[in-house]
N, C-alpha and C positions, 0 to 999 in steps of 0.2 A: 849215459849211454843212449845212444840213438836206436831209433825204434829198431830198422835192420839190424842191431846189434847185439839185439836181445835176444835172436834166435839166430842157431848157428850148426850146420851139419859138420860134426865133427868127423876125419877121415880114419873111422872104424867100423865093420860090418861082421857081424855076430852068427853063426850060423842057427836059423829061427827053427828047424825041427830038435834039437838039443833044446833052445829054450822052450819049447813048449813043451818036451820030456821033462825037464825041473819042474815046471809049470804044474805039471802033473802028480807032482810027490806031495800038493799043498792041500790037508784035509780041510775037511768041509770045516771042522774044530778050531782048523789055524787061523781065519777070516775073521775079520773083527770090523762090526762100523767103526767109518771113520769117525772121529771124536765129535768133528763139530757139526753136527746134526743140520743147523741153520744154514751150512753150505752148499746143501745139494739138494737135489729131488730126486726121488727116486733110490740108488741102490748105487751105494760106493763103499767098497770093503778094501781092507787092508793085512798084511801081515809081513811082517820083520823075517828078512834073513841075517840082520845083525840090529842091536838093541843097544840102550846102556844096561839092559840089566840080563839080559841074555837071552828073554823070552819074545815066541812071533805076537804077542800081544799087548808088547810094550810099542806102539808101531807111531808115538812123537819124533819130533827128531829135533833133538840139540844139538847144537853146535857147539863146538870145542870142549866134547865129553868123552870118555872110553865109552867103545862099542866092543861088545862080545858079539861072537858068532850063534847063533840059535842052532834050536836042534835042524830046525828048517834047512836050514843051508848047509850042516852037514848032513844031510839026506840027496842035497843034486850032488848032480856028476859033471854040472858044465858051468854053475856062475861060477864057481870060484876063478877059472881060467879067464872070463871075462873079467872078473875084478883087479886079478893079475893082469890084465890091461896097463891099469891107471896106475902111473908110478907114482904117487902120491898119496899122500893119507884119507883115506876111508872112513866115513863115519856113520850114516844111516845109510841102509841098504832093504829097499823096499818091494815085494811086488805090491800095486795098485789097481785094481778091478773097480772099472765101471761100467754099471749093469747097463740094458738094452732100455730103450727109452728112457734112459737119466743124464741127468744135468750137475756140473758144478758149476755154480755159480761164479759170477768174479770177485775176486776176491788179489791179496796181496802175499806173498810172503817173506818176510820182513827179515834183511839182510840177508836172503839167498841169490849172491850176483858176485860177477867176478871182481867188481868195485869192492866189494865187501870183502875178498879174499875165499870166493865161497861159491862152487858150482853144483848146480842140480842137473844129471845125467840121466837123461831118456830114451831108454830103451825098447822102443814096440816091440813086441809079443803077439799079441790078436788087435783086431783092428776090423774095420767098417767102411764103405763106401761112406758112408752118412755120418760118421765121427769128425767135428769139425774143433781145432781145436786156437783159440784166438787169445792173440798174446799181444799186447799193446794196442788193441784194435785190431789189427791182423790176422788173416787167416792163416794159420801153416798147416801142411800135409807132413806127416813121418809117416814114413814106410816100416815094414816089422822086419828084425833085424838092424834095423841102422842104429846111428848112436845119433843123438843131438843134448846142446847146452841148450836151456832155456833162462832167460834172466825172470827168476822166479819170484824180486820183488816189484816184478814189472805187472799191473792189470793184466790178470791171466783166466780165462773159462773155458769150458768143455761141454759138448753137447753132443752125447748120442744119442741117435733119432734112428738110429737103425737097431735089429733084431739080434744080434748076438753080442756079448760083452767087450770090451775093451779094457786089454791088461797092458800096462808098464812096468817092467822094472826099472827102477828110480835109486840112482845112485849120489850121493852127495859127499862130496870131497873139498880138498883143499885146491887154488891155483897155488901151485908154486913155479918155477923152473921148468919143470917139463911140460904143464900145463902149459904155462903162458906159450912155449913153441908151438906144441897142438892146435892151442888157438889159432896163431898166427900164421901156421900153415893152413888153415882152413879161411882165412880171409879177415879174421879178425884185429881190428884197431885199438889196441888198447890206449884207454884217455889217460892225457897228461896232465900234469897239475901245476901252474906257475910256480907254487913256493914249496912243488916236491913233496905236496902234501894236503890231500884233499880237505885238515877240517883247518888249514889255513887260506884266508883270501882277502879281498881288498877290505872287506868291512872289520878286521879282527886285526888285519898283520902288522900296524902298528900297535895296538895291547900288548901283543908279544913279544915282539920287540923291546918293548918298555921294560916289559917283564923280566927279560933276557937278559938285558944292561943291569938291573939293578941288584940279580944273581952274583953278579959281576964277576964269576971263573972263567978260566980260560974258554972252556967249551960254548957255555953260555954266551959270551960274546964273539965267539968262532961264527956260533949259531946266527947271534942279530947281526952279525956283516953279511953272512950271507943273506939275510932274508933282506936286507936292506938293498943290497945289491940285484936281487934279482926285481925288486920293488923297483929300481932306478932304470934298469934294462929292460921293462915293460910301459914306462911311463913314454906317450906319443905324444 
C-alpha cells in the first residue's frame, strides 16, 4: 500500500456531544496503562468496551478471537449505534486517552491493514490544536466526530504538545464486502496481486507449481495451469 493509502476519511460522521456523553460513563477505575510502557512518554491509558474475556481491563487486541461486550459499553447510550455502523464483524472496541504533553512513539502494529483483511477505525473524541498525529512519515489532521482507516502496520506516532487530553475510540473489524465498497467509495485502490495471491510471486511460483503437478488431482493441476498461465500472460 502506498503511503496516501494508508490513511483514508471514510464517509461517516458521528455526532461528538453523545460521544463525549459515553465518554463520560468511563470511571477513573476503568483506565488502565497501556501495557507497553516503552512506547510512550508521558500518560497513555486505555479501556475496553468489548474484550475477549469481557472485562474494560483486558484492553490487547487479538485478532480472529470472540469479543464480549464489557460492562463499559453497556453503560453508553450511543456507541452501540455507532458500531451498528459497521456491517462487518467486530472485534476489539477501545476508548484510547492520551494525556496533555505525551508522546507515543513509533512503533508498528503487526497485521492491522486492509492487506491483512483487518481495519483499525478512528474515531476522535477530544482533540488539540497541537495533536500531530504521523503515519508513514506523514502528517494527518482528524477532526472529532469523523471516522478514518488508518493502515496501522504502517510506521505510526503521536505527539501531544498541547494542554488537554486526547481520546479515540478505536474500532477494529474485519474488510469484507461491505467494507471494501466503503473504501472504495471514499477513494480507495485496493492492490492486485498477479497470481491472485499475495504470498505467491515470481521468486516461489514455480515451487508451486511443481508442488501442484506432483499432487497430481484434478484441482491441483486446475490450480498449476492457472498459475502457469497467468506466469506466461505477464512475461514481456
Amino acid at each position: 500500500m502506498n503511503k496516501k493509502q494508508s490513511f483514508l476519511e471514510l464517509p461517516f460522521e458521528f455526532d461528538t456531544a453523545r460521544l463525549i456523553d459515553d465518554l463520560a460513563v468511563v470511571s477513573s477505575d476503568d483506565w488502565v496503562d497501556h501495557q507497553n510502557r516503552s512506547a510512550y512518554d508521558g500518560s497513555w491509558h486505555v479501556t475496553s468496551l468489548t474484550s475477549t474475556n469481557g472485562t474494560t481491563k483486558q484492553i490487547v487486541a487479538f485478532e480472529n478471537q470472540t469479543y464480549y461486550d464489557t460492562p463499559l459499553l453497556k453503560k453508553t447510550t450511543y456507541i452501540k449505534s455507532v458500531l451498528d455502523t459497521f456491517q462487518t464483524k467486530i472485534e476489539a472496541v477501545r476508548f484510547m486517552k492520551l494525556g496533555a504533553n505525551s508522546t507515543i512513539k513509533e512503533h508498528t502494529d503487526r497485521g492491522s491493514c486492509f492487506d491483512e483483511g483487518y481495519a483499525r477505525i478512528h474515531i476522535p473524541i477530544t482533540t488539540n490544536s497541537d495533536v500531530e498525529f504521523i503515519l508513514n512519515g506523514i502528517k494527518t489532521k482528524m477532526d472529532i466526530g469523523k471516522c478514518y482507516y488508518i493502515d496501522a502496520d504502517a510506521p505510526h506516532s503521536v505527539v501531544n504538545s498541547g494542554n488537554s487530553e486526547r481520546v479515540h475510540l478505536l474500532i477494529d473489524c474485519h474488510i469484507n464486502k461491505w467494507m471494501k465498497d466503503i473504501f472504495k467509495k471514499a477513494g480507495f485502490i485496493e492492490k492486485t496481486y498477479k497470481y491472485d495471491d499475495k504470498s505467491i510471486n515470481d521468486a516461489n511460483v514455480d515451487e508451486i507449481i511443481s508442488s501442484l503437478k506432483a499432487l497430481n488431482t484434478e484441482i491441483s493441476l486446475n490450480m498449476a495451469q492457472k498459475l502457469e498461465e497467468k506466469k506466461d500472460y505477464y512475461v514481456s
